[in-house]
N, C-alpha and C positions, 0 to 999 in steps of 0.2 A: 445230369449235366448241370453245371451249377453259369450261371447269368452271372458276371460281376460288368461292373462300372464305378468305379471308384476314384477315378481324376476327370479333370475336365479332359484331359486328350482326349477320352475314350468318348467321346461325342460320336455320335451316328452307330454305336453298338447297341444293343438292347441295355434297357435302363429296366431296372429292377428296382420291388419294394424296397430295398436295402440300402441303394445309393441313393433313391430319392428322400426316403426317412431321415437318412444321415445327413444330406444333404439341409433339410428340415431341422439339425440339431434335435434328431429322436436320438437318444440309448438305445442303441441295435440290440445291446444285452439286456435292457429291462422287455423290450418286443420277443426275446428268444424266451425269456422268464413268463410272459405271458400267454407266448401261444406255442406252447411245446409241439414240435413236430415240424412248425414250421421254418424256414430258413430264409427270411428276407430277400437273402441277396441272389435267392433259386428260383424268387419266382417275378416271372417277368412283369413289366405293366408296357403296354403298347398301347396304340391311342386304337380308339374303338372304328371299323371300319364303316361305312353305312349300311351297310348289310346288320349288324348288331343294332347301331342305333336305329335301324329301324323299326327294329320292337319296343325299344324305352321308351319311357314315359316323359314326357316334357320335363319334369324335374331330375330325370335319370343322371348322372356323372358318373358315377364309373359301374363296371359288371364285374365279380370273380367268375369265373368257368372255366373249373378243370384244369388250376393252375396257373391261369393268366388273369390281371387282372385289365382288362380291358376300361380304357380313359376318354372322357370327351376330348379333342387331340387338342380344342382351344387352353383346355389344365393342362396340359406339356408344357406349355411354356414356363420360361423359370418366375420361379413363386409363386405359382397359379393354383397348386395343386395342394390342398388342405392337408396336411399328415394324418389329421383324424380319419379323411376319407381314406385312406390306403390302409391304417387299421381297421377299420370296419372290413375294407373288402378283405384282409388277412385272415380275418375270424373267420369268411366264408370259404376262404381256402380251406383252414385247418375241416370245416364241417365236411367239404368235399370228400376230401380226406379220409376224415373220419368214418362217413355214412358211407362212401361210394357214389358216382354218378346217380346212378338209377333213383337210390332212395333217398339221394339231396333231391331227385328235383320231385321226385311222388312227395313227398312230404312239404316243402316250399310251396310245390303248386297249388296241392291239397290242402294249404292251409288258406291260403288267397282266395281258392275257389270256395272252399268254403265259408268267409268271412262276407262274401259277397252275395254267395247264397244268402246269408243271414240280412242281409240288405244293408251290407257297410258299405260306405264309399270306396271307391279306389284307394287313398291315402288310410281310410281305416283299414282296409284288409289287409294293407300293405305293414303301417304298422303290427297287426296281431300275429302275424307268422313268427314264429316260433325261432328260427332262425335268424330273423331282423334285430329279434331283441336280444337275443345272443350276442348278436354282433354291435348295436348298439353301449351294451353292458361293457362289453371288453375291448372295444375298440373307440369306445367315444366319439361314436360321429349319429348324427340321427339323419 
């Protein structure tokens, strides 16, 4: 099922990486060139409910899972919402994707948990996951 929103009319639909990037004067084609697989304008972003945000971290803004990326709902607002931060969370889609639920999140978690084993801070563990810097690299947001 594909999410579009492409004029202002279409206010109060689901708004997607795709309208909001465009919207941001991103190249939807250079984002299709970078993250093969993925479809911008397919996967939704909706503001994060507090049930979600209640597990983030004080510096949290947005989460990918499972196709959505879920937003602090104050970055809704128009021009609030960084285009880098919706390619970073797009890279975590494509991993989604990629790896499947299960072993996005064994491998994410396991890599956190383990960084903190090692007695890194929150912020360090956070950075060393393997999939941050992934997403970091191809999506330019830290």
């Amino acid at each position: 099922m594909a999410f579009r929103q492409d004029r202002p009319s279409d206010r109060g639909k689901t708004r997607t990486a795709g309208s909001l990037l465009r919207a941001s004067g991103v190249d939807i084609a250079d984002v299709r060139r970078r993250l093969p697989g993925v479809e911008p304008y397919e996967v939704a972003v909706r503001p994060a409910p507090p049930a979600v945000r209640a597990v983030w971290g004080r510096s949290t803004a947005a989460m990918a899972m499972a196709g959505v990326i879920w937003v602090r709902p104050d970055l809704l607002a128009p021009g609030r919402l960084p285009p880098g931060l919706l390619l970073h969370e797009l890279v975590h889609i494509r991993q989604w994707r990629r790896m499947g639920r299960v072993r996005f999140l064994r491998r994410y978690l396991g890599a956190y948990a383990a960084g903190r084993l090692r007695g890194l801070s929150h912020q360090e563990a956070y950075m060393s996951i393997p999939q941050e810097d992934e997403a970091r690299r191809l999506g330019g947001w830290s």
